[in-house]
C-alpha positions in Angstrom: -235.0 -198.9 36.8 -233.1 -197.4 33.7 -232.4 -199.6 30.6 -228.6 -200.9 30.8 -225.8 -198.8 32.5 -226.0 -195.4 31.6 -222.6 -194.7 31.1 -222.9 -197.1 28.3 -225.6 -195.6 26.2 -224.2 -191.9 26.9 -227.2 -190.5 29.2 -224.9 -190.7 32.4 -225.9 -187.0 33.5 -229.5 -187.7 33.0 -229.1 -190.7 35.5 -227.1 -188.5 37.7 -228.6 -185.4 37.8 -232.3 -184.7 39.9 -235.0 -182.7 38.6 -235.5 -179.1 40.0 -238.4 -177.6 41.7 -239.0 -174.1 42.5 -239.8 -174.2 46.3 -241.1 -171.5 48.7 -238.4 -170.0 50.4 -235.6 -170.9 47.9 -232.6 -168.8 48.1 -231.8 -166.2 45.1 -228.5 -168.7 44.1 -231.7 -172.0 43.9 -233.5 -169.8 41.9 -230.9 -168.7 39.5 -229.5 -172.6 39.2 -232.9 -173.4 38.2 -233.5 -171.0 35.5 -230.3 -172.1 33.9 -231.4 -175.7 34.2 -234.7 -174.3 32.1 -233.0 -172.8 29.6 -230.3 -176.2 29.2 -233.6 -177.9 28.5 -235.6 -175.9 26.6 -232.9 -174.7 24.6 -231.5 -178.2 24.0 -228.3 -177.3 25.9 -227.4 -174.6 23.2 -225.1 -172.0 24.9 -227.4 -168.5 25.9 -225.6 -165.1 25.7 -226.9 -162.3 28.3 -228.3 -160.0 25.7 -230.7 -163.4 24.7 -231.8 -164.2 27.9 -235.7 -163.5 29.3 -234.8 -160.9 31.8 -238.1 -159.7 32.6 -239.9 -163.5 33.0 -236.9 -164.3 35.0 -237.1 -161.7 37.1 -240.8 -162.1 37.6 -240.3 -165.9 38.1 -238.0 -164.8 40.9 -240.7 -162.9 43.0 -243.4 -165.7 42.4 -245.4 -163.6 39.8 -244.5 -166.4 37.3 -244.7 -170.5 37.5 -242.1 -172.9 35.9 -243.9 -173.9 33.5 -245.1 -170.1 32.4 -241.8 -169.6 32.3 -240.7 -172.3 30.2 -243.7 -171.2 27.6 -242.0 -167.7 27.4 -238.8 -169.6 26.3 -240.3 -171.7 24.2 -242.3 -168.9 22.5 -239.5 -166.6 22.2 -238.2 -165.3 18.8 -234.2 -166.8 20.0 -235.9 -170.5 20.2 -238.0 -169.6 17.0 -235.2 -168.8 15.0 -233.0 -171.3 16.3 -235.5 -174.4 16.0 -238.8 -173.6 13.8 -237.4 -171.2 11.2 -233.9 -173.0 10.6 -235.2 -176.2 10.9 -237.2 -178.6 8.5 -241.2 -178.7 10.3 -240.5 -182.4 11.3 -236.9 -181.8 12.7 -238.8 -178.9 14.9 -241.2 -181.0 16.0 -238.8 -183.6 17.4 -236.6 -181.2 18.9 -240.1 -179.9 20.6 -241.0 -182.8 22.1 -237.2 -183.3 23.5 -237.4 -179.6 25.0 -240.5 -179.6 26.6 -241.8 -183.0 27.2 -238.3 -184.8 27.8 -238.8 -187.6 25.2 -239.1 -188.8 21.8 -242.3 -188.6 19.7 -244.5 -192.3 20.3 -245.0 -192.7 16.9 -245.9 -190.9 13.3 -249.4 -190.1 14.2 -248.6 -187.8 17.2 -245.9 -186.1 14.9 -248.4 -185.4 12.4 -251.2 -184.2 14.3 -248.5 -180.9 15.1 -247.7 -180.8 11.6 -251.7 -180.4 11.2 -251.7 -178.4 14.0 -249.2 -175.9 12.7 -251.1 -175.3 9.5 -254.4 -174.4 11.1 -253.8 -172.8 14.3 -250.0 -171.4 14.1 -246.4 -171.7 16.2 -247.9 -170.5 19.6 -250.8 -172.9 19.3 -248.8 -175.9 18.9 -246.2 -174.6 22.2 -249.4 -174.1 24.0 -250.4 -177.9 23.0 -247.2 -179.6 24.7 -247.4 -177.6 27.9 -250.9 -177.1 28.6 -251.2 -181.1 27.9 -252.2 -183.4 30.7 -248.8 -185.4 29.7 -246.6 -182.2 30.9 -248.8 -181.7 34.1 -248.7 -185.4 35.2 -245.0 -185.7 34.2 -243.6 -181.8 35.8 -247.0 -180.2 37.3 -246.3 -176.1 37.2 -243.2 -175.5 39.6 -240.6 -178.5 38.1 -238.4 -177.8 34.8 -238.8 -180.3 32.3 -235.8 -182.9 32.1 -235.0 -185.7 29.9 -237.1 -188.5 31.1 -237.5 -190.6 27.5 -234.4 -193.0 28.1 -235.9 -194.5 30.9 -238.3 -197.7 29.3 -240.8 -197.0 32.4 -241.7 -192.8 30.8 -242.1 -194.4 27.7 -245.1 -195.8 25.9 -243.8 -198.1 23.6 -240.4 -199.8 22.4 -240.1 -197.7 19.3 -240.5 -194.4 20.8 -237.5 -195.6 23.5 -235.5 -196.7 20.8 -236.0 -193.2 18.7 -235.3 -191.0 21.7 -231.6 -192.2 21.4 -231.6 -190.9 17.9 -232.2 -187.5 19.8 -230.3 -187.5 23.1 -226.6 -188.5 23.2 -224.2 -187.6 25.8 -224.2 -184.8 27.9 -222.2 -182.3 25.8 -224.2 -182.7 22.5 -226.7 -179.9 21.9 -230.0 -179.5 19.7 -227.4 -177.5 17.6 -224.4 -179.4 17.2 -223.0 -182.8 17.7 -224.3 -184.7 15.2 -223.4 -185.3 11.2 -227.0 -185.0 10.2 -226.5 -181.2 10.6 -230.9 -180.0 10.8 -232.4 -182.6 9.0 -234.6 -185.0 11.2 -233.2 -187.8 13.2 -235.8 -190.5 13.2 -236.7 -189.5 8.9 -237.9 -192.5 7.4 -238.0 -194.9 10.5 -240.7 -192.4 11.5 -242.8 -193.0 8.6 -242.8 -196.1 8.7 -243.1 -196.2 12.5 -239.8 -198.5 12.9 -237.7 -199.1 15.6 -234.5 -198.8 15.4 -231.5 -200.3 17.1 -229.9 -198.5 20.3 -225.8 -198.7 20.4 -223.1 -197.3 22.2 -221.3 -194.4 21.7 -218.2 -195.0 19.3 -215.4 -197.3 20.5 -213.1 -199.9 19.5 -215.6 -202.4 19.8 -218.6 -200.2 17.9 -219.0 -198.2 15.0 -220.9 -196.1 17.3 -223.4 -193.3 16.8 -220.8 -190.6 15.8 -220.8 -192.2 12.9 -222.9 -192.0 10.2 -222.9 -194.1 6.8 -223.4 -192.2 3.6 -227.0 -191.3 2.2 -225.3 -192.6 -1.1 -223.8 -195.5 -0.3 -222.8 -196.1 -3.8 -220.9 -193.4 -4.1 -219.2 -193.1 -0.8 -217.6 -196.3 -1.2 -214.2 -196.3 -3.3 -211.6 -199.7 -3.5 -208.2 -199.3 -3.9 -206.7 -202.1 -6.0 -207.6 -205.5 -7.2 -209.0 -207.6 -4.8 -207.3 -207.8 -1.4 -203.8 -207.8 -2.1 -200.7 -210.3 -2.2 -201.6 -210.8 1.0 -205.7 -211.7 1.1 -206.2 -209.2 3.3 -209.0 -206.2 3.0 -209.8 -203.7 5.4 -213.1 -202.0 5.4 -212.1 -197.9 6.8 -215.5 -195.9 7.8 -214.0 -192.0 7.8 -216.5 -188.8 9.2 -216.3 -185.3 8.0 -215.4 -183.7 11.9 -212.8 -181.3 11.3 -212.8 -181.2 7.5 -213.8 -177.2 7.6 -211.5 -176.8 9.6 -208.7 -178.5 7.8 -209.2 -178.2 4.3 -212.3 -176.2 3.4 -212.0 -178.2 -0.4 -211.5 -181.8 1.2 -213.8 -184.8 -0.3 -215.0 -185.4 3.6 -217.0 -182.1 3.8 -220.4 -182.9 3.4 -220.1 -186.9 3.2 -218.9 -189.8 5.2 -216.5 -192.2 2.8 -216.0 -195.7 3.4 -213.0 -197.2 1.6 -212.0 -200.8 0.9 -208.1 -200.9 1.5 -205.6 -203.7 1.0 -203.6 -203.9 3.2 -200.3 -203.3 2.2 -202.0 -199.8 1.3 -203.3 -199.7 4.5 -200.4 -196.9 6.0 -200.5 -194.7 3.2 -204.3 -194.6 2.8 -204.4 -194.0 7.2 -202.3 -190.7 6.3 -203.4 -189.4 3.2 -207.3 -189.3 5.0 -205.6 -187.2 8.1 -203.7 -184.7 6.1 -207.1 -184.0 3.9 -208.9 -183.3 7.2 -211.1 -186.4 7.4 -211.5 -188.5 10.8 -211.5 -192.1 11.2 -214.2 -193.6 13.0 -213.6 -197.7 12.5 -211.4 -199.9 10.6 -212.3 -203.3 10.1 -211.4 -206.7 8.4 -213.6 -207.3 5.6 
């Protein structure tokens, strides 16, 4: 049994969807539906042009000269996921994106993070690829003929609280991506909570009820915060307004929301003219609450 309704923590198509299995006698359409299912997960649902995909492991995959998981490693080793997760990517942020790809959940805790970090310093990139899928972890959990899926929202894959908390910092709605979808841009998701091995809390995507998790407060509090006018007004009334930096390139490539979230104290008589001022300088508003 799943934690809570999918649907509500954004994981619906990983409830929905069944893992696939390469099968003797599958037709030539299975076949191609399951190597685009490997390179959705492996890739972290990243779009793949033709002139990037593994024609050669595909095609020996499709005669039976290659396993699943063999084929998986080719991905994984390939210089498209190299330069798209290890060299663009801080060595932590890799690492968690690693486990997501190829085991389906979040790291358990600091120690296992580290000990690929270590890894990666003594025994290179293709040593520490070879570690996740030759483990006994990847065999138990997809054995040599099923692609790896996202198994870490479920609390019975996971070892402990913590790691089922983190792997929502990861994995949010079906059409995120390891690339996109998220304010933090590369940097590592689970940062200090990692560190300090810290759970964090698990809430819903954004809504009028929630601040949500497409929303992200500023690093610098401090200075993302900005009141307008004395106190709350004539009438005693100040609204707290969280904004996000979505479509600011796209906008106004000079707006103040372009590489910070803003949260702004707003009376309320101010309340209208603040509302449009943040929409015609690109910025989005996640929440606006009563102080």
């Amino acid at each position: 049994m799943s934690f809570g309704p999918a649907s509500v923590l954004g994981v619906e198509r990983f409830d929905s969807d069944l893992p696939l299995e390469l099968l003797p006698g599958d037709s030539d359409a299975a076949k191609e539906q399951l190597i685009q299912a490997a390179y959705r997960q492996v890739l972290g649902n990243a779009y793949v042009m033709e002139s990037e995909r593994q024609l050669v492991p595909e095609s020996q995959l499709k005669l039976g000269e290659l396993s699943v998981r063999e084929f998986i490693r080719t991905i994984a080793k390939s210089d498209l996921y190299r330069a798209r997760f290890f060299e663009a990517c801080p060595r932590y942020r890799y690492i968690e994106l690693a486990f997501r790809h190829l085991l389906g959940r979040a790291p358990a805790d600091f120690e296992e993070m580290r000990a690929h970090a270590e890894r990666l310093d003594s025994d290179g990139y293709d040593a520490d690829i070879d570690s996740f899928l030759d483990s006994d972890e990847y065999q138990s959990s997809f054995g040599e003929w099923t692609v790896p899926y996202q198994r870490g929202w479920k609390t019975e894959s996971c070892l402990t609280m913590q790691e089922f908390t983190w792997t929502f910092q990861l994995l949010r709605g079906a059409s995120s991506s390891s690339l996109k979808g998220s304010l933090t841009g590369k940097a590592a998701r689970l940062g200090a909570n990692a560190y300090l091995n810290r759970a964090v809390a698990v809430i819903p995507p954004s809504s009028a009820d929630s601040q949500g998790w497409s929303f992200r407060p500023s690093p610098n509090l401090q200075d993302a915060q900005t009141r307008l006018g004395v106190g709350a007004g004539a009438e005693g009334r100040l609204y707290r307004v969280d904004v996000t930096a979505y479509r600011a390139n796209n906008v106004k490539p000079i707006s103040r929301y372009k590489k910070a979230n803003r949260t702004y104290f707003v009376p309320f008589d101010q309340l209208s003219t603040k509302y449009k001022q943040i929409h015609r300088e690109g910025g989005v508003i996640a929440s606006i609450t009563p102080v």
